[in-house]
FIZAPA-10293 format. One record per residue (C-alpha): x, y, z; residue number from 1; residue in one letter. Coordinates in nm, 3 decimals, always signed. Example, Ala and Ser with C-alpha at 12.3 -4.5 7.8 and 13.67 -1.06 7.14 Angstrom:
2
+---------+---------+---------+------+------+
!      px !      py !      pz ! resi ! resn !
+---------+---------+---------+------+------+
!  +1.230 !  -0.450 !  +0.780 !    1 !    A !
!  +1.367 !  -0.106 !  +0.714 !    2 !    S !
+---------+---------+---------+------+------+
//
This chain:
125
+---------+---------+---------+------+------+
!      px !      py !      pz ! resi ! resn !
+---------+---------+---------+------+------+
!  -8.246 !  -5.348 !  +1.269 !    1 !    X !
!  -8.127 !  -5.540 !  +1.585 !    2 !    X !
!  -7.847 !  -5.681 !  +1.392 !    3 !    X !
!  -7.710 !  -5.394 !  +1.267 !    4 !    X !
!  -7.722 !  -5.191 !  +1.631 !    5 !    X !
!  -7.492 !  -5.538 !  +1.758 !    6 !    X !
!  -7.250 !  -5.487 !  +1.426 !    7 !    X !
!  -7.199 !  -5.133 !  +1.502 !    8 !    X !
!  -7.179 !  -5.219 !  +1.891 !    9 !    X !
!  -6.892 !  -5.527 !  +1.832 !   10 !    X !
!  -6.715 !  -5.253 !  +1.545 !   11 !    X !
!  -6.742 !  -4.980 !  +1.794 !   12 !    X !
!  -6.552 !  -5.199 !  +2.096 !   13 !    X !
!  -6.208 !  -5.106 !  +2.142 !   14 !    X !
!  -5.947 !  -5.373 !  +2.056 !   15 !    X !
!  -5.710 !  -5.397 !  +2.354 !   16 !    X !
!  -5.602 !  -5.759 !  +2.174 !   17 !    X !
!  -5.263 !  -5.801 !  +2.104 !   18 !    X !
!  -4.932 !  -5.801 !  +2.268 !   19 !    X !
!  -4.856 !  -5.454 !  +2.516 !   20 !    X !
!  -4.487 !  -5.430 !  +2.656 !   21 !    X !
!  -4.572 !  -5.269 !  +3.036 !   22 !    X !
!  -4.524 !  -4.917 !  +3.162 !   23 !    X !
!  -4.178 !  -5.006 !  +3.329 !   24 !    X !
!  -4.048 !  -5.241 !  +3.039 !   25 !    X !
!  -4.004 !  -5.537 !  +3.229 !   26 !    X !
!  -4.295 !  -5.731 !  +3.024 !   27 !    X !
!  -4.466 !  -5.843 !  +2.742 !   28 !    X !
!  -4.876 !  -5.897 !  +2.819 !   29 !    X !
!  -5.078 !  -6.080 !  +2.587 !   30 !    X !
!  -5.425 !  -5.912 !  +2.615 !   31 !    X !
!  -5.710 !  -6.141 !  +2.417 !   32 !    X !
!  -6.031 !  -6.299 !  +2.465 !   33 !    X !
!  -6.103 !  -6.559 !  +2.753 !   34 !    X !
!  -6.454 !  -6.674 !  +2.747 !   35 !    X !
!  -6.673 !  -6.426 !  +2.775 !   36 !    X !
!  -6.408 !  -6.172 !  +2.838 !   37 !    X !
!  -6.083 !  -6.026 !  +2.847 !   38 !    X !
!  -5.809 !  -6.169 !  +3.015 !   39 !    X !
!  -5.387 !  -6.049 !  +2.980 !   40 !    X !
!  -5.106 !  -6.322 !  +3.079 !   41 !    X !
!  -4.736 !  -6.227 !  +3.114 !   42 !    X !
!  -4.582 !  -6.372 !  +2.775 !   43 !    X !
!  -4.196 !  -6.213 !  +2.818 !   44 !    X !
!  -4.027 !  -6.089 !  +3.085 !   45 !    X !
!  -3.774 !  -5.804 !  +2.979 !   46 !    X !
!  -3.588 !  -5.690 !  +3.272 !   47 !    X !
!  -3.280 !  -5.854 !  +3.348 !   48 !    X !
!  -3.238 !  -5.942 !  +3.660 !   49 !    X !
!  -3.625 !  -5.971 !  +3.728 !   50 !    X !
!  -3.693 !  -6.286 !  +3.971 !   51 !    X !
!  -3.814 !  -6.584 !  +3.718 !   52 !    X !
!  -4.059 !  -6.703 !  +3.956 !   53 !    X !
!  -4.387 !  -6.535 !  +4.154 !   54 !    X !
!  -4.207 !  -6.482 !  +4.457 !   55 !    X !
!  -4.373 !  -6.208 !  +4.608 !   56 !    X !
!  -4.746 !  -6.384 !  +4.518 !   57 !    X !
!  -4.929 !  -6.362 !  +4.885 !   58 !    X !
!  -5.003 !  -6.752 !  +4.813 !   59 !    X !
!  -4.676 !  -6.940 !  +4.919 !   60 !    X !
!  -4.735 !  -7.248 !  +4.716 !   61 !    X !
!  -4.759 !  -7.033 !  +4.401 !   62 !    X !
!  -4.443 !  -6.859 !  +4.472 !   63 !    X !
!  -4.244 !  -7.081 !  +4.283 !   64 !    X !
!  -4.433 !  -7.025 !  +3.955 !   65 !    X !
!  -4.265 !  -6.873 !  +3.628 !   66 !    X !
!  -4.361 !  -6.526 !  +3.548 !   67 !    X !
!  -4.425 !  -6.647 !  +3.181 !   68 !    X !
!  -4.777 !  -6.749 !  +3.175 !   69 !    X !
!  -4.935 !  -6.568 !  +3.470 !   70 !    X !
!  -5.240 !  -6.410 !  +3.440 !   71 !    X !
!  -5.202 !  -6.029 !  +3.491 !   72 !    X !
!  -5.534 !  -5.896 !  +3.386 !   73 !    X !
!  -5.862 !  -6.041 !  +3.416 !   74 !    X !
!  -6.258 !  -6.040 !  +3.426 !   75 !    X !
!  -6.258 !  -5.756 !  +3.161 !   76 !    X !
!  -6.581 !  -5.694 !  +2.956 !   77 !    X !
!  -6.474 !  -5.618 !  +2.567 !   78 !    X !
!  -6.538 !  -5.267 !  +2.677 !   79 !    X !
!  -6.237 !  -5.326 !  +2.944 !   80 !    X !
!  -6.466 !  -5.268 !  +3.284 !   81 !    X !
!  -6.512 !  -5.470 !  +3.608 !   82 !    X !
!  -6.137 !  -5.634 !  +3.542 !   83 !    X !
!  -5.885 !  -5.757 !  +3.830 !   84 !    X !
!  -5.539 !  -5.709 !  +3.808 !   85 !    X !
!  -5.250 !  -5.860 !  +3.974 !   86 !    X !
!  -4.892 !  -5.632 !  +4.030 !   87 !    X !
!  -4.615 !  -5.947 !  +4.035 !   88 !    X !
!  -4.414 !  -5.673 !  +4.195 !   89 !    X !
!  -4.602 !  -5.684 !  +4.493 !   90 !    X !
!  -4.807 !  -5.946 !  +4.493 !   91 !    X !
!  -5.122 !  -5.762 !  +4.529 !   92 !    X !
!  -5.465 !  -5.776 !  +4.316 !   93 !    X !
!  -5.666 !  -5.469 !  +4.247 !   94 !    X !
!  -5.999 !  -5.420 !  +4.070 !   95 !    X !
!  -5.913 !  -5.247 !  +3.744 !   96 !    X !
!  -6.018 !  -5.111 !  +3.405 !   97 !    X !
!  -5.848 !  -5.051 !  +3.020 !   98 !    X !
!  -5.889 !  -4.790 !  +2.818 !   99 !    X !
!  -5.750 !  -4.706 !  +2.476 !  100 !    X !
!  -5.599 !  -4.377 !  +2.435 !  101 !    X !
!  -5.593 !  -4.209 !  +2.127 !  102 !    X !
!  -5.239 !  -4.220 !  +2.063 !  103 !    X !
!  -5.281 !  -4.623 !  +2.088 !  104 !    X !
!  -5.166 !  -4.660 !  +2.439 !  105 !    X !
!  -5.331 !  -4.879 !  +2.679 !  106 !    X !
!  -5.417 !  -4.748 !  +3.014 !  107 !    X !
!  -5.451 !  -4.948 !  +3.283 !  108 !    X !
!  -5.639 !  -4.787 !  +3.609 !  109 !    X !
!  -5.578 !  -5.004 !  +3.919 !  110 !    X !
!  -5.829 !  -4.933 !  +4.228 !  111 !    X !
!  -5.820 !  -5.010 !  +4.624 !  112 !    X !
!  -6.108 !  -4.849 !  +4.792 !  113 !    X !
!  -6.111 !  -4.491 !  +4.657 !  114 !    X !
!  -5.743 !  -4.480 !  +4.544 !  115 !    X !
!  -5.674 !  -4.546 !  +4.182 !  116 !    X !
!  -5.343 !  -4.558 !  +3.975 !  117 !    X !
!  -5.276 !  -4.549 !  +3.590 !  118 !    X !
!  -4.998 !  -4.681 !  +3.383 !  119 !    X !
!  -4.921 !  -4.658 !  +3.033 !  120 !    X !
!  -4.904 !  -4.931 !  +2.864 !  121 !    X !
!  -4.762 !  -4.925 !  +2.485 !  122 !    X !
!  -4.826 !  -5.195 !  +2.206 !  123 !    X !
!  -4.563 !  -5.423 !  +2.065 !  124 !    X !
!  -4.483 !  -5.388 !  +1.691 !  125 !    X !
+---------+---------+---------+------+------+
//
């Protein structure tokens, strides 16, 4: 009995893996599993003219990183709670959630204090 309540539990999970290009097109986030949980790294960045490097990360000495590779999202549960995510853009972290919306867009809720901000996020074919 307990084994079939965890089957229909793991089938019942959404399935945020795969590859999600961002709300303002600039990138390509690969969203899988990273130990326990969920984690989303920068794989392509779109925009032209985007800066190749971290530059606006609040930590000088990783300001010189490449975009490609950088974590984005993580700390998710498979349900996509209790998650971090870091804006490039502005450097800044926020705790944050995923959920799947039934069209098959990603939305990703980013939180400071009470304030919280959603962007659409749409999967790459």
């Amino acid at each position: 009995m307990h084994i079939l309540l965890v089957a229909a539990l793991l089938t019942s999970a959404p399935s945020f893996s795969g590859d999600w290009i961002t709300a303002d097109q600039s990138a390509v986030v690969r969203i899988g599993p990273c130990g326990a949980g969920i984690c989303g790294n920068i794989v392509r960045v779109l925009a032209s003219g985007a800066p190749g490097s971290d530059v606006n990360n609040p930590d000088r000495a990783l300001r010189s990183r490449p975009l490609a590779g950088i974590a984005v999202l993580s700390d998710f549960t498979p349900a996509g709670s209790g998650g971090h995510a870091y804006e490039p853009k502005t450097g800044r972290s926020y705790s944050a959630s995923l959920h799947l919306n039934a069209d098959g867009t990603l939305r990703v809720t980013g939180c400071v204090a009470f304030i919280c901000r959603s962007q659409v996020w749409t999967r790459r074919r």
